[in-house]
N, C-alpha and C positions, 0 to 999 in steps of 0.2 A: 278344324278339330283340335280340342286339346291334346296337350304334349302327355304321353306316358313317360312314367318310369318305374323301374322295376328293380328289386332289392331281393335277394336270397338273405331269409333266416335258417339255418341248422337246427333245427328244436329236436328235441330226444324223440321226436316224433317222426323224424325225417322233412327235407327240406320243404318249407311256407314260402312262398311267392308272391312278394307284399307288390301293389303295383296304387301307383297315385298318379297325380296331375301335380301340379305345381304346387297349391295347397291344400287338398282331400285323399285320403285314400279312398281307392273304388273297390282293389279285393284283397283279401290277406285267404292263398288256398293252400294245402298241400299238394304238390305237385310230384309224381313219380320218377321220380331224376336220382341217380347215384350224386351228382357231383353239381356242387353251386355256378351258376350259368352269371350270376348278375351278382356283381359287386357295386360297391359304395364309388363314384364316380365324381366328377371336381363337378357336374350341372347336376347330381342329387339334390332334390328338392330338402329343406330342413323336417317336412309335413315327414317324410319316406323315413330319413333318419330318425327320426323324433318316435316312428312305428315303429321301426326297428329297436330302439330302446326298451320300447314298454312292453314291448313281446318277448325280449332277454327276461327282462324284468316278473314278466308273469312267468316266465319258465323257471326263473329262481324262488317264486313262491315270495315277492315282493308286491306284486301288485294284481292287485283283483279291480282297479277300475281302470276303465280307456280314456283317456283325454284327445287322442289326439284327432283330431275333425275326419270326417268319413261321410262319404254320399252314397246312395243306393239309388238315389232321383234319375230316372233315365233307366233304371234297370230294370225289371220284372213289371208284373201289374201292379195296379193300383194294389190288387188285393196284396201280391207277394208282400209289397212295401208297408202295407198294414200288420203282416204275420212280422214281419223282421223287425217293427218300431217295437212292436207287444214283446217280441225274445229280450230286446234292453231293459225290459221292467223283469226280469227273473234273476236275482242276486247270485252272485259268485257264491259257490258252496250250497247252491240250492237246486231245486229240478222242478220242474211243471208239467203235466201232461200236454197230451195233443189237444186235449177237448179244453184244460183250462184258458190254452192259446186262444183256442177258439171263440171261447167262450168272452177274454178279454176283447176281442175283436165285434164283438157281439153278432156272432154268427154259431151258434151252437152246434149246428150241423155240419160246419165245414172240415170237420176233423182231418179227415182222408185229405183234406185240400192244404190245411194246416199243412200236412207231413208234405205234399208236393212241394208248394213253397221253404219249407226248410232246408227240404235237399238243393233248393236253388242260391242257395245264401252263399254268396261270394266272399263274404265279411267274417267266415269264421273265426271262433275265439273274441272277438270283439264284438261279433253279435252274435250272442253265446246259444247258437241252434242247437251245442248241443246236452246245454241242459234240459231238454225236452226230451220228454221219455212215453213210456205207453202208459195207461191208465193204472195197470196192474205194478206198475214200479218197475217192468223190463224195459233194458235195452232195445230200443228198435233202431233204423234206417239213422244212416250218420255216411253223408258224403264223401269223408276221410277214413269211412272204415270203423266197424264198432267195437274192433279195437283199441282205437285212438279215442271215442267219445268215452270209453271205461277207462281211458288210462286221464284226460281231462278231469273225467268226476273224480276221480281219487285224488288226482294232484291239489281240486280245489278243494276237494273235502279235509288232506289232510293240510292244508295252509289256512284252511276257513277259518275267523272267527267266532261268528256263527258257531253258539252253542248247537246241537242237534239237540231232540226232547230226548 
């Protein structure tokens, strides 16, 4: 078995729980903890620190792309892994329906399945489940609370480039 390691970020959102191997991240969640468990240690991988950077970095409204390597291979279905590649093609500052997911996936009808898999996204923020929204432009279903998915759209809307019409 590969080596875990695990990193607490602070975000204005409350603590994220970045966890990797030696060079992938596997999950970046938020986790219901008052107080940071996992600090930055002398065998941190550079992959862990390097996530840790670019998620400082998105909370300061500096960076709307992820660079740093990430795997989901080994994790959900086939299908989840199809929904979660499709959330990487929705830009920072922008939103898609359940059915447009879908629909990228070429399964029109899997709406309802879409939103299952999205709640199972390990990778949030870097695989941004929660620019996905209901058809009607509401907020629906967000694993960290829809809370925190209305405080994400705002953060990226107000850093977006991305003119709006």
């Amino acid at each position: 078995m590969t080596a875990q390691y695990r990193l607490d970020y602070q975000s204005p959102l409350g603590i994220l729980e970045l966890v990797s191997s030696d060079t992938e991240i596997y999950a970046l969640i938020f986790v219901e903890r008052e107080h940071i468990v996992y600090v930055a240690q002398e065998d941190t991988p550079q992959v862990l620190l390097d996530c840790y950077q670019q998620i400082h970095e998105y909370f300061l409204g500096e960076r709307q792309v992820f660079t740093v390597p990430y795997c989901f291979e080994g994790a959900g279905t086939a299908f989840q892994q199809k929904v979660w590649q499709a959330l990487t093609t929705v830009a920072y500052g922008q939103t898609a329906s359940y059915k447009d997911i879908a629909q990228l996936i070429n399964n029109e009808k899997a709406v309802r399945a879409v939103g299952g898999a999205n709640n199972k996204n390990e990778l949030t923020i870097i695989v941004p489940c929660h620019r996905v929204i209901g058809a009607n432009g509401t907020l629906t279903g967000y694993g960290g609370g829809i809370w925190r998915k209305e405080w994400l759209l705002q953060h990226e809307q107000k850093f977006s480039s991305v003119q709006s019409d």
